[in-house]
Z-matrix of the N, CA and C atoms (Angstrom, degrees):
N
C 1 1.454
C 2 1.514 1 108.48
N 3 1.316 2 112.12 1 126.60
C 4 1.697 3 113.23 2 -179.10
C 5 1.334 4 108.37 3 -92.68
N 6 1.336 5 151.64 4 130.99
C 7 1.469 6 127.53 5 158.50
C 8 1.916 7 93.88 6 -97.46
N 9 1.373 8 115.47 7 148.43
C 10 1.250 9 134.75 8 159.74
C 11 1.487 10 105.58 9 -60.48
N 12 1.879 11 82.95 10 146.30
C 13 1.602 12 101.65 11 177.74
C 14 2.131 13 113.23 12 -43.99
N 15 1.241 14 88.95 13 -59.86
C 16 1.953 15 94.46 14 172.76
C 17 1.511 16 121.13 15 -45.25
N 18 1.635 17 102.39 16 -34.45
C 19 1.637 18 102.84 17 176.21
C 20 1.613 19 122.42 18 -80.28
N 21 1.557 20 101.45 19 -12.27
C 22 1.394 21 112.86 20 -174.10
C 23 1.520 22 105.39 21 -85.75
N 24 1.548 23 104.01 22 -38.67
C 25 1.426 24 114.16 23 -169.69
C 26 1.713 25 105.00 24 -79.90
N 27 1.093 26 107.53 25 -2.50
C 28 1.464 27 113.30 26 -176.37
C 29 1.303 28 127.08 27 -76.06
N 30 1.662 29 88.72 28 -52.73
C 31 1.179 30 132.61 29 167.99
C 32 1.931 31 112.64 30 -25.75
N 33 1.591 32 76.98 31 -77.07
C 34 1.704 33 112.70 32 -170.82
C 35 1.700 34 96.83 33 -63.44
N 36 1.105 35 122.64 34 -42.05
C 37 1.441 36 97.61 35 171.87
C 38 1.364 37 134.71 36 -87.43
N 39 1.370 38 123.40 37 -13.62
C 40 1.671 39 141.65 38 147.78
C 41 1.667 40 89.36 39 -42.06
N 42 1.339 41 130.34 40 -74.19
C 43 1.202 42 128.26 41 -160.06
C 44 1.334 43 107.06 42 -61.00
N 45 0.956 44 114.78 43 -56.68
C 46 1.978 45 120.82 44 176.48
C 47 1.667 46 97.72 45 -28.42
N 48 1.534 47 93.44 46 -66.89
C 49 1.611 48 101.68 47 -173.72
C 50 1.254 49 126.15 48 -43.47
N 51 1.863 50 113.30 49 -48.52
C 52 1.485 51 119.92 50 171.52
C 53 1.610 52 114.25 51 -59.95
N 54 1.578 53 118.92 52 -11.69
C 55 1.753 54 103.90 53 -161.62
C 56 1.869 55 83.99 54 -122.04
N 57 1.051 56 111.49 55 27.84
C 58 1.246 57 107.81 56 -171.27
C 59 2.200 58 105.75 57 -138.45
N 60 1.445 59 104.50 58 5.19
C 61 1.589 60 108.77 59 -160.11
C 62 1.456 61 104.51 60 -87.57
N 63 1.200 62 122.29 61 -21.79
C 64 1.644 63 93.67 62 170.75
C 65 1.168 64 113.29 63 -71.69
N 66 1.504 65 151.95 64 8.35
C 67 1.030 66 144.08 65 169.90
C 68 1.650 67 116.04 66 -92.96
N 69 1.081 68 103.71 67 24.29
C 70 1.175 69 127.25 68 -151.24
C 71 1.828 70 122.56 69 3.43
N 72 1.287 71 137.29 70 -74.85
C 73 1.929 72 116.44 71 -168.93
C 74 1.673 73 98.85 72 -80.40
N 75 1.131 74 118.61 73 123.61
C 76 1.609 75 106.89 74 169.87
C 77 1.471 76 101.16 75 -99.24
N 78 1.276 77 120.31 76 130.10
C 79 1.342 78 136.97 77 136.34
C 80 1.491 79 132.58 78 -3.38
N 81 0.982 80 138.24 79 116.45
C 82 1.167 81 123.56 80 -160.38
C 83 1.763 82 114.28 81 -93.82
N 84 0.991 83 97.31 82 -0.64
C 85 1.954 84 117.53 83 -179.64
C 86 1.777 85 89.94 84 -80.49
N 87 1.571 86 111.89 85 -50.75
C 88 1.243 87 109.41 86 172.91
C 89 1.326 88 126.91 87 -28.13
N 90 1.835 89 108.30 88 -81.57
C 91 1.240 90 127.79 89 -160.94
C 92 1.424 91 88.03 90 -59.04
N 93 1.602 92 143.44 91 -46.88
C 94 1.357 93 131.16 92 -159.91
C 95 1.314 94 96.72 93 -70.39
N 96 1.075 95 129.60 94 -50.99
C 97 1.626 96 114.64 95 177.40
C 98 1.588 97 118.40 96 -61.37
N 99 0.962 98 125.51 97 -33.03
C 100 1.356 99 114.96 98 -165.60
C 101 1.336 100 99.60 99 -89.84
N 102 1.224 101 139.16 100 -38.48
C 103 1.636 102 148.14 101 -179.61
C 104 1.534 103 103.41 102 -84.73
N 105 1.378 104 126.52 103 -14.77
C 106 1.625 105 125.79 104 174.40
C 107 1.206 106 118.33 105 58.21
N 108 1.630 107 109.35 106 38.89
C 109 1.668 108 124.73 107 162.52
C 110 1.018 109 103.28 108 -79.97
N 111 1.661 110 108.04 109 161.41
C 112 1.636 111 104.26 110 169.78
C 113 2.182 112 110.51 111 -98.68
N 114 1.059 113 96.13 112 130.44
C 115 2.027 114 113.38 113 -160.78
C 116 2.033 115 85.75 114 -44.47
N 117 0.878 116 128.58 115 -37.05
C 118 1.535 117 116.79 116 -174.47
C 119 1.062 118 95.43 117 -59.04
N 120 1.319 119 122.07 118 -84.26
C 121 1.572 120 119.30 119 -173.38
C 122 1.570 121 138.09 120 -50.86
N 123 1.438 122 115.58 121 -39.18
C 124 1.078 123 119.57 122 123.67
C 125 1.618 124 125.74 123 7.39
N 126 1.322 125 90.81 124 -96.04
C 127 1.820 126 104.27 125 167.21
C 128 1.759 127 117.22 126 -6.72
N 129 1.635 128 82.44 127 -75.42
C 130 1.394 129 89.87 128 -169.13
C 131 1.449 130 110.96 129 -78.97
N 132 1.561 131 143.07 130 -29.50
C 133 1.278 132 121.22 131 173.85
C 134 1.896 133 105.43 132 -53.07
N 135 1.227 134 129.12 133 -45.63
C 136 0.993 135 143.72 134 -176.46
C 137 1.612 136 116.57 135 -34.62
N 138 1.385 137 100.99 136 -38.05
C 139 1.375 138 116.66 137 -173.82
C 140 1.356 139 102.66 138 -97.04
N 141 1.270 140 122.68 139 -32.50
C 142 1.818 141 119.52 140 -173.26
C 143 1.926 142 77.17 141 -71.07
N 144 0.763 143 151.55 142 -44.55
C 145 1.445 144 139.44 143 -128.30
C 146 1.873 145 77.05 144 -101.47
N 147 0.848 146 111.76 145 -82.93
C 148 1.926 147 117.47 146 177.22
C 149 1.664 148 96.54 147 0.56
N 150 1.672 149 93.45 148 -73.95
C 151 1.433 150 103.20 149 172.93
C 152 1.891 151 148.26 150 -37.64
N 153 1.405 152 73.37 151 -25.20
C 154 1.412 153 97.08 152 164.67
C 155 1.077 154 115.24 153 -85.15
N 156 1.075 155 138.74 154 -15.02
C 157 1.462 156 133.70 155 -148.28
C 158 1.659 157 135.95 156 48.15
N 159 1.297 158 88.54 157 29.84
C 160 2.031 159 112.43 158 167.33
C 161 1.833 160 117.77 159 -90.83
N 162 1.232 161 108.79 160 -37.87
C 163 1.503 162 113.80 161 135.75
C 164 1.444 163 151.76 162 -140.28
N 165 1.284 164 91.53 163 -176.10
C 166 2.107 165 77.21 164 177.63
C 167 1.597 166 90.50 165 -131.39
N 168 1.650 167 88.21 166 175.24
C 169 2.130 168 86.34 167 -169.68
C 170 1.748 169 77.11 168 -145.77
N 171 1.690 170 78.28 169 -177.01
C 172 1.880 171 97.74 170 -178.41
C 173 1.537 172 76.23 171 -167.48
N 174 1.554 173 86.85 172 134.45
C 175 1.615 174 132.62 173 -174.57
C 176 1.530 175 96.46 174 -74.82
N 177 1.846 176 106.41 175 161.55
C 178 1.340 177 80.31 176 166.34
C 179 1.797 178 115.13 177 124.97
N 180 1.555 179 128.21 178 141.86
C 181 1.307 180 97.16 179 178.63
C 182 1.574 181 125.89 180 -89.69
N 183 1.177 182 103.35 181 11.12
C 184 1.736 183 116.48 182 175.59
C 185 2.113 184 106.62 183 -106.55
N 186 1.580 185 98.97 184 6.30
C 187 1.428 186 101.06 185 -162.32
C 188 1.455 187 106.45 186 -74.60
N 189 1.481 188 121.21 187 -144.70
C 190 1.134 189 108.71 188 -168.63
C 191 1.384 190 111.54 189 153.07
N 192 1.490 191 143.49 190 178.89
C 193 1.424 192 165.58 191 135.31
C 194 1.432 193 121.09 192 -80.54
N 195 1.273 194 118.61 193 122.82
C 196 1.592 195 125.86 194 -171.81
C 197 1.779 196 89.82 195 -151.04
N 198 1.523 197 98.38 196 134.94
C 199 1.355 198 113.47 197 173.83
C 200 1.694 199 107.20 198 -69.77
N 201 1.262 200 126.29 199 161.19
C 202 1.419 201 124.02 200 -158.29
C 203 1.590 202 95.82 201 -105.90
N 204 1.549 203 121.48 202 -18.02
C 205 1.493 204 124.08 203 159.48
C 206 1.307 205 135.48 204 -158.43
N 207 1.252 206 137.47 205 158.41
C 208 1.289 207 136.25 206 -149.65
C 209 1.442 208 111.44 207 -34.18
N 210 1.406 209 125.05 208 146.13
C 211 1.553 210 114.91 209 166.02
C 212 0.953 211 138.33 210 -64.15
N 213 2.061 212 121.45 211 -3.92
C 214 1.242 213 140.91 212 170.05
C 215 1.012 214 109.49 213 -112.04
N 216 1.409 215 134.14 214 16.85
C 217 1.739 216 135.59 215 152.68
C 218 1.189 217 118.04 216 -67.77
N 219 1.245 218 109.93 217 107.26
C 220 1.884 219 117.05 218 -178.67
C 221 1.752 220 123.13 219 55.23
N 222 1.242 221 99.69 220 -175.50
C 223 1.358 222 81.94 221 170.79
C 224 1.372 223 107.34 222 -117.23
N 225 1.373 224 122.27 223 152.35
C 226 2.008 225 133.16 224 -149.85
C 227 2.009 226 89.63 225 -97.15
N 228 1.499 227 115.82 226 -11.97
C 229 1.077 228 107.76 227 -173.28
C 230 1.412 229 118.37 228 -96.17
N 231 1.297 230 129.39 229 127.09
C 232 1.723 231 119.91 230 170.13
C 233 1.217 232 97.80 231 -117.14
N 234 1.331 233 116.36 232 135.72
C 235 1.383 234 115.66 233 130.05
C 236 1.298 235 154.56 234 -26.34
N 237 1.498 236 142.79 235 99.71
C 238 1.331 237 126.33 236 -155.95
C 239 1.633 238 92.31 237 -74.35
N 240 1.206 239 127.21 238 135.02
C 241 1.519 240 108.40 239 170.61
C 242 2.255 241 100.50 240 -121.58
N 243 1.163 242 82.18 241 133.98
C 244 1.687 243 96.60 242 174.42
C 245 1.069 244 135.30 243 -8.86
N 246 1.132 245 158.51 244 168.86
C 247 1.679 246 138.43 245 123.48
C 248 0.936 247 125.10 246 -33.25
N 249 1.550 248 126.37 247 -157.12
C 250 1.105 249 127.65 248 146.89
C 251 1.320 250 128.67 249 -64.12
N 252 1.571 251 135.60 250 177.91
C 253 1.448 252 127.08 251 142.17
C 254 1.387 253 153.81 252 -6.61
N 255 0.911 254 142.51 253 84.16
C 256 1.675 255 115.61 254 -161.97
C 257 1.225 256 104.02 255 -101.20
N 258 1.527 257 117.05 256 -161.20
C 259 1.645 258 130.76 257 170.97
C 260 1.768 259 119.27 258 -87.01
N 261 0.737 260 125.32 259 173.61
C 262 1.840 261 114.72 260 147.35
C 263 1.567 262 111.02 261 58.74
N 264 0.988 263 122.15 262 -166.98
C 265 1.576 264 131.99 263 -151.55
C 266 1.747 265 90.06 264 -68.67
N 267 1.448 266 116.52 265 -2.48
C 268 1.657 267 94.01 266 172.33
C 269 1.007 268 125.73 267 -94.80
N 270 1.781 269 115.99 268 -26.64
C 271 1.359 270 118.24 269 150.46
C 272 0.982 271 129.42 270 -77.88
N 273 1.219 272 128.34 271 28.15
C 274 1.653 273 137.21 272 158.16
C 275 1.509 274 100.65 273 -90.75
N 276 1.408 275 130.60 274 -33.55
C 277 0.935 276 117.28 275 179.12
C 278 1.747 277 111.65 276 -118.35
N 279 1.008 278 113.59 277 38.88
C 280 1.111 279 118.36 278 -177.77
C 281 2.459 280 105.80 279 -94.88
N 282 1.268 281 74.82 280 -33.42
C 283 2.033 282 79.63 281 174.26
C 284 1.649 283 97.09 282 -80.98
N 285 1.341 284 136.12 283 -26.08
C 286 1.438 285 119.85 284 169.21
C 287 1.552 286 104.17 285 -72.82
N 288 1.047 287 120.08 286 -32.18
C 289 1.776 288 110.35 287 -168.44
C 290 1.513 289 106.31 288 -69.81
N 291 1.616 290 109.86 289 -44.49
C 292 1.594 291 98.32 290 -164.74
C 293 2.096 292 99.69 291 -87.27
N 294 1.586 293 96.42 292 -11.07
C 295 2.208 294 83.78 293 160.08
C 296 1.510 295 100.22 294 -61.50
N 297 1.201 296 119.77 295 -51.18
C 298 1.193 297 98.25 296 -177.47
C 299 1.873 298 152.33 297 -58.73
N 300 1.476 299 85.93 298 -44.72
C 301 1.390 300 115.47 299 161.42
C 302 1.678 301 111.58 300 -48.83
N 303 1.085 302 106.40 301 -30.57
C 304 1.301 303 118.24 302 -170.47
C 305 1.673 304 119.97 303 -81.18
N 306 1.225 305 97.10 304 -50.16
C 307 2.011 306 121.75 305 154.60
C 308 1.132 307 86.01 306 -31.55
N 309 1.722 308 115.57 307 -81.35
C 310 1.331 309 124.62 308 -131.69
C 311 1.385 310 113.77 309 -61.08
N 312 1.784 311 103.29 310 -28.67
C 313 1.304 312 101.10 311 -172.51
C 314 1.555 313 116.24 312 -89.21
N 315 1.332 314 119.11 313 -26.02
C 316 1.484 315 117.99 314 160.06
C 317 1.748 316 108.73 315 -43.59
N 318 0.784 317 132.89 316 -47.12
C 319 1.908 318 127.03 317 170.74
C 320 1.193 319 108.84 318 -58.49
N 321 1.926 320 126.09 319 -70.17
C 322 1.356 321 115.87 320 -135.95
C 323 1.771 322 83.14 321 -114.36
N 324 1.159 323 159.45 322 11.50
C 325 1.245 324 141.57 323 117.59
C 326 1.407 325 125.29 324 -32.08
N 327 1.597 326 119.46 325 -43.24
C 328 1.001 327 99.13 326 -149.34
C 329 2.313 328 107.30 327 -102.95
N 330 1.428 329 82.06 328 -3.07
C 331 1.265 330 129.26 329 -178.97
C 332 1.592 331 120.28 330 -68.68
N 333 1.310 332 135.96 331 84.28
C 334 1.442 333 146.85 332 139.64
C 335 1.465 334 138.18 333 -34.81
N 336 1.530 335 118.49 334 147.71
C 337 1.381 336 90.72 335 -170.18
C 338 1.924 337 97.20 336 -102.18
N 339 1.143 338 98.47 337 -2.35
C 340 1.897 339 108.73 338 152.95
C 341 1.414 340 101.55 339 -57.83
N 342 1.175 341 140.65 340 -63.71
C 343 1.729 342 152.08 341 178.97
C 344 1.992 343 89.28 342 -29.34
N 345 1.625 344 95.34 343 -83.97
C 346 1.324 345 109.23 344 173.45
C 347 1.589 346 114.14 345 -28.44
N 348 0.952 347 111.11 346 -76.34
C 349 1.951 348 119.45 347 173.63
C 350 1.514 349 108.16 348 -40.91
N 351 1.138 350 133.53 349 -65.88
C 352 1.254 351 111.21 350 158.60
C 353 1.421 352 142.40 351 -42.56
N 354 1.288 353 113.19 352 -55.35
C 355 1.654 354 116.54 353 -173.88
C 356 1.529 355 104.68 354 -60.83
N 357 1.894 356 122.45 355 -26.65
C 358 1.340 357 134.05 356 -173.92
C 359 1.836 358 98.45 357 -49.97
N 360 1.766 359 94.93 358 -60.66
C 361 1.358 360 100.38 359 -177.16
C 362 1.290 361 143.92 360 -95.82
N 363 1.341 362 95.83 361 27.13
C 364 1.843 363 114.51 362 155.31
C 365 0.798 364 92.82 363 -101.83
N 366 1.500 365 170.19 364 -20.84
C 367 1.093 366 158.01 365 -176.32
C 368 1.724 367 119.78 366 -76.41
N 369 1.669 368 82.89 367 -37.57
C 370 1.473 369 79.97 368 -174.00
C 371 1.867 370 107.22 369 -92.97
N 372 1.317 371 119.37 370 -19.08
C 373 1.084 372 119.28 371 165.37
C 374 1.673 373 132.84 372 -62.43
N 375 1.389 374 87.63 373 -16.64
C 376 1.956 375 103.56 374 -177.15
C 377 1.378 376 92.67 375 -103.91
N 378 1.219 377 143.55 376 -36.39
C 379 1.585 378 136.62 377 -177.34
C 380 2.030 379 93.12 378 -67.25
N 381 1.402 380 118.67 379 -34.81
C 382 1.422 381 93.62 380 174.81
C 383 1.607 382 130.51 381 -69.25
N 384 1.327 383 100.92 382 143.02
C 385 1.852 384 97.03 383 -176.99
C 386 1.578 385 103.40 384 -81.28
N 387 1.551 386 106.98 385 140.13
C 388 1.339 387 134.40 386 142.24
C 389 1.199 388 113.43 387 -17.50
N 390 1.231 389 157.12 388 171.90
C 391 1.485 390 141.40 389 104.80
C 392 1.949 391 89.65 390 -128.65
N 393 1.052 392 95.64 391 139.96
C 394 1.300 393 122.15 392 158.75
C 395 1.280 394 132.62 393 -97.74
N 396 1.317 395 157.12 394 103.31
C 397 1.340 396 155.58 395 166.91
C 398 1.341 397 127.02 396 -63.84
């Protein structure tokens, strides 16, 4: 499964946003620096996602990106699932598409970007060293 550069970068800034929300509007100079997008592009995933209704912003020099609900509200992932049936070489592959669809959705159904926000920061808390004196 490939996800596109925009879906990756999408990703990473939904997540930025969830491990970043008690501070509530983040900046969008932020998330590009800290996630190491470039702020043009940025921009626009930002806005397909707005568009979605995954966030809302406020203009402005106090403005910012804020997810529109908790990071453990549901899961942010659907499945695209198929049409119906067809004839010919598409319903030949129409029982491989929905095995798949089906995989896919046992993971990212059940899957939060709270899930994400957490596992981010055990990770980064166990990659820090100890020191003892």
């Amino acid at each position: 499964m490939r996800i596109s550069a925009k879906g990756e970068y999408a990703i990473q800034a939904v997540l930025d946003l969830a491990l970043h929300r008690d501070r509530g509007l983040t900046p969008i100079q932020e998330i590009a620096r800290r996630q190491a997008i470039p702020q043009r592009y940025l921009e626009q995933v930002l806005l397909a996602l707005k568009r979605a209704g995954l966030l809302t912003s406020k203009r402005g020099s106090l403005g910012g990106y804020h997810l529109t609900r908790p990071p453990g509200a549901g899961a942010p992932f659907e499945a695209q699932r198929r049409g119906g049936r067809s004839t010919g070489e598409r319903h030949d592959l129409a029982e491989l598409w929905d095995e798949i669809s089906n995989a896919v959705s046992k993971v990212v159904d059940q899957l939060t970007f709270g899930d994400l926000a957490t596992r981010a920061l055990a990770r980064r808390s166990a990659a820090r060293p100890m020191y003892h004196i």
